[in-house]
MIDRENMAR-489797 format. One record per atom (N, C-alpha, C, O, CB): residue in one letter; x, y, z. Coordinates in steps of 0.001 Angstrom, whole numbers, plus 500000, padded with zeros to 6 digits. Glycine has a CB too. Layout:
% MIDRENMAR-489797
AXYZ...
END
This chain:
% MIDRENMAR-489797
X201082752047246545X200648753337247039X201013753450248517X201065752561249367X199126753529246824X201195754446248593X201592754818250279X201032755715251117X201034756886250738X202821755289250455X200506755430252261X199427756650253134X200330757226253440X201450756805253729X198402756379254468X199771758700253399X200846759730254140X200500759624256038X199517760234256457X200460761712253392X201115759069256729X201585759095257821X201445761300258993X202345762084259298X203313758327257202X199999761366259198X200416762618260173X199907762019261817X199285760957261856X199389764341259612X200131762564262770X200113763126263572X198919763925264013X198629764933263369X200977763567263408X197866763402265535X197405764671266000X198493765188266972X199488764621267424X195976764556266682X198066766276267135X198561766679268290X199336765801269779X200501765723270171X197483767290268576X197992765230270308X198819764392271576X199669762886270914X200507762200271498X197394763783272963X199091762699269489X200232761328268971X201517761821268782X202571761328269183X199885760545267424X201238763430267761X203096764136268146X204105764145269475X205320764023269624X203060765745268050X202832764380270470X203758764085272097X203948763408272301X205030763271272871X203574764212273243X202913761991272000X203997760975272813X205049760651271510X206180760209271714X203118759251273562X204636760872270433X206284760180269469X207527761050269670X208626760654269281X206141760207267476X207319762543270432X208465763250270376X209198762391272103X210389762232272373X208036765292270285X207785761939273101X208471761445274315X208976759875274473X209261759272275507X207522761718275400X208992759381272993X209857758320272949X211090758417273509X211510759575273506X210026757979271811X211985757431274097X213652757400274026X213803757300272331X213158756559271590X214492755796274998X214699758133272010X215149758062270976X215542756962270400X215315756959269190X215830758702270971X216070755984270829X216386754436269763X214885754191269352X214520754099268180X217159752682270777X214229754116270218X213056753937269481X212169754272269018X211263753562268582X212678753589269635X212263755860269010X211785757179268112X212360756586266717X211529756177265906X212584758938268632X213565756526266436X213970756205265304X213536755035264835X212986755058263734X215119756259265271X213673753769265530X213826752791264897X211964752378264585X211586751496263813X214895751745265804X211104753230265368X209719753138265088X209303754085263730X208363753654263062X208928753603266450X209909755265263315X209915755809262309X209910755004261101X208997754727260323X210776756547262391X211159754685261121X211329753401259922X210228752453259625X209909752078258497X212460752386260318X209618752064260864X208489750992260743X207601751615260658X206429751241260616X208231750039261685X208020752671260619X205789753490260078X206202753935258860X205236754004258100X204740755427261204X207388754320258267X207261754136256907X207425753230255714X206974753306254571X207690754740256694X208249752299256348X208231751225255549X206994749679255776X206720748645255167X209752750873255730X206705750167256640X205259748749256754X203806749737257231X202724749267256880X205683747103258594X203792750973257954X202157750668258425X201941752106257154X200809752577257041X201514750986260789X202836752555256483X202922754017255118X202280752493254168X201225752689253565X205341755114254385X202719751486254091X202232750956252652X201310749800253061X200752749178252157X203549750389251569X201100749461254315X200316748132254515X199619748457255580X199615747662256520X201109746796254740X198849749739255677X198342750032257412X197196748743257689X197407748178258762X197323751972257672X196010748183256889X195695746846257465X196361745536257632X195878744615258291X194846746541256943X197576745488256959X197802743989256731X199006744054258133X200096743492258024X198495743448254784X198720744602259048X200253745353259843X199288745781261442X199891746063262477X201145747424258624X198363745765261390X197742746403262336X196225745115262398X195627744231261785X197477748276261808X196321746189264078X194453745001264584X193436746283264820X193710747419265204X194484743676266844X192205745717264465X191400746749264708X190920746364266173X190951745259266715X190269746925263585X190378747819266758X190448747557267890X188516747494268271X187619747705267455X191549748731268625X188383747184269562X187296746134270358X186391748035270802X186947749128270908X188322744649272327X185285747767270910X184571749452271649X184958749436272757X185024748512273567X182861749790271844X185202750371272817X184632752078272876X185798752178271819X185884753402271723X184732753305274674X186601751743271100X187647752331270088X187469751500268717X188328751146267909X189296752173270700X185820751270268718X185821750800267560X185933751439266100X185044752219265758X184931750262267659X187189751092265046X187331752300263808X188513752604264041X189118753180263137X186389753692263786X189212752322265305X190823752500265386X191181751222265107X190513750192265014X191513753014266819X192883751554264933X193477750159264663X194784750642265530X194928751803265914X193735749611262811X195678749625265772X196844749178266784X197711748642265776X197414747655265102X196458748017268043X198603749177265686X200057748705265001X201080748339266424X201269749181267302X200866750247263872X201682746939266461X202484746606267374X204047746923266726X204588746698265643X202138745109267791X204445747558267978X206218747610267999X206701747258269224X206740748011270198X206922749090267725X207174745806269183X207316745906270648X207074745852271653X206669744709271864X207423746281270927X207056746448272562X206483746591273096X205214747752273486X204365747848274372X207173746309273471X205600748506272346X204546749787272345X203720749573271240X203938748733270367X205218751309272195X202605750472271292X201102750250270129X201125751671269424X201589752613270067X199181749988271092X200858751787268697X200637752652267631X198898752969267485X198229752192266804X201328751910266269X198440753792267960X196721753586267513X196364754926266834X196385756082267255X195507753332269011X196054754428265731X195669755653264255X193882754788263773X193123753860264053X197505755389262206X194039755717263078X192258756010261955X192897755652260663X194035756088260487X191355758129261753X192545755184260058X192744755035258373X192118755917257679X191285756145258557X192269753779257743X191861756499256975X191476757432256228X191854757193254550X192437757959253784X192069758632256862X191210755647254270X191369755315253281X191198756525251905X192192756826251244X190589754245253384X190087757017251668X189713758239250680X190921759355250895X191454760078250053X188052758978251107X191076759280251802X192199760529251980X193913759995251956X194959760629252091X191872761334253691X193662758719251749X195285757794251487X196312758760252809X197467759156252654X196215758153249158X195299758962254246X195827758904255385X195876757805256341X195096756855256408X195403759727255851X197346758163257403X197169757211258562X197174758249259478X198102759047259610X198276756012258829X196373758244259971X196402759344261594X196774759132262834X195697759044263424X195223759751262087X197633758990263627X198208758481264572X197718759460265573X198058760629265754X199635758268264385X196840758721266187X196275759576267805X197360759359269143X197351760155270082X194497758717268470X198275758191269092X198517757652270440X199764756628270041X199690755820269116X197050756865271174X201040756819270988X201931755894270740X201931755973272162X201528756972272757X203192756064269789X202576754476272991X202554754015274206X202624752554274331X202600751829273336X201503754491274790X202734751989275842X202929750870276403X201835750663276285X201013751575276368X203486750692277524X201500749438276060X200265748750276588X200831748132278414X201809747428278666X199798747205275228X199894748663279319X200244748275280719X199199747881281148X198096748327280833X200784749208281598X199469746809282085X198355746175282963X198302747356284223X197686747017285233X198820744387283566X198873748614284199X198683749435285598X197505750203284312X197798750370283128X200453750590286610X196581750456284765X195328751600283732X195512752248283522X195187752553282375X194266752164283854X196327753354284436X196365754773283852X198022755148283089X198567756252283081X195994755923285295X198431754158282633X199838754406281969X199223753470280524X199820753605279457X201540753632283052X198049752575280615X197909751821279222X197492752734278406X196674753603278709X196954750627279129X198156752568277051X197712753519275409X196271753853275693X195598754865275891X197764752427273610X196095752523275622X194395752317275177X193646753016276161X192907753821275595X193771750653275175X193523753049277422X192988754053278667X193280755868278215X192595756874278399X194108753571280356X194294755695277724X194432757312277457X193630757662276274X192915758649276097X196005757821277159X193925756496275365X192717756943274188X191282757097274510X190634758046274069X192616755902273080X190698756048275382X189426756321275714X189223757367276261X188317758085275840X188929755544276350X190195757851277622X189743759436277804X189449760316277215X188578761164277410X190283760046278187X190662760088275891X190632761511274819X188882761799274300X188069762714274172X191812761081273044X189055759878274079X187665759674272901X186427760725274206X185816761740273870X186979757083272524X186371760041275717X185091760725276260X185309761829276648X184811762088277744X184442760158277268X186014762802276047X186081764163276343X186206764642275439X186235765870275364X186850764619277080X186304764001274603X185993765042272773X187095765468272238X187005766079271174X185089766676272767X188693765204272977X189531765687272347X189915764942271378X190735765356270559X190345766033272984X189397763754271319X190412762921270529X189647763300268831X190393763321267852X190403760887271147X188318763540268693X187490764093268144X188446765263267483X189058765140266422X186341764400269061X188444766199268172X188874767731267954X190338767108266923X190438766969265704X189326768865269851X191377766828268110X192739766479266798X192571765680266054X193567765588265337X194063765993267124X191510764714265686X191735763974264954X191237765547263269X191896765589262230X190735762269265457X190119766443263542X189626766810262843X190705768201262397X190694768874261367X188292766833263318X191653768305263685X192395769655263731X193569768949262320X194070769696261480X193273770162265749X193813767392262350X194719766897261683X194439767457260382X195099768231259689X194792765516261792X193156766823260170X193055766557258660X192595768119258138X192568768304256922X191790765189258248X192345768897258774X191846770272258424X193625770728258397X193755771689257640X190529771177259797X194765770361258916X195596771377258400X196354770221257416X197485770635257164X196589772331259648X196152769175256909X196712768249255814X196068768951254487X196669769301253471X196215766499256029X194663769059254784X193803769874253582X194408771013253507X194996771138252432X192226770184253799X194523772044254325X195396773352253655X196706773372253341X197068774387252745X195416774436254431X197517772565253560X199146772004253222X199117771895251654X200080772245250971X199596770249253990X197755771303251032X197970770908249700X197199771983249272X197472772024248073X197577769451249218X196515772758249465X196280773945248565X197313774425248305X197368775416247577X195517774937248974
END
């Protein structure tokens, strides 16, 4: 079985602000390993992001929601992990998380996945 792979909003920006070699060559690896194996492929992550998980490429992280019942992967955030704070994945996710946006797209996701299949 295979999770369908979407996108919120700010995970679409940073995957569209990849360099392209590795826009592509990260595509491939989200459909052929984290589309059919999103735990056996990924770490769950430590609080304040506890319930996310981190798929490594590289040098960049992948951080999505599983949405097992819904045979989704939700990708909030692609990025460097950096020892400078305000360029690390994980720092941007926590912002999202304490300002409610990350909340909002995660819910804006799955509310337009649900009307796609009506």
């Amino acid at each position: 079985m295979a999770y369908r792979i979407e996108f919120t909003k700010d995970g679409l920006e940073d995957a569209k602000a990849l360099p392209k070699s590795v826009k592509n060559s990260l595509a491939k690896e989200l459909k052929t390993k984290l589309a059919f194996h999103p735990t056996g492929c990924s770490e769950p992550l430590r609080p304040p992001l506890t319930g996310w998980r981190s798929f490594h490429y590289g040098k960049y992280r992948v951080i999505f929601k599983l949405y097992e019942d819904l045979e989704i992967v939700a990708i909030a955030a692609i990025g460097k992990h950096s020892s400078r704070t305000a360029e690390d994945v994980y720092r941007k996710l926590e912002v999202l998380a304490r300002s409610g946006r990350l909340a909002d797209g995660i819910l804006a996701t799955l509310l337009s996945f649900s009307d796609r299949k009506r």
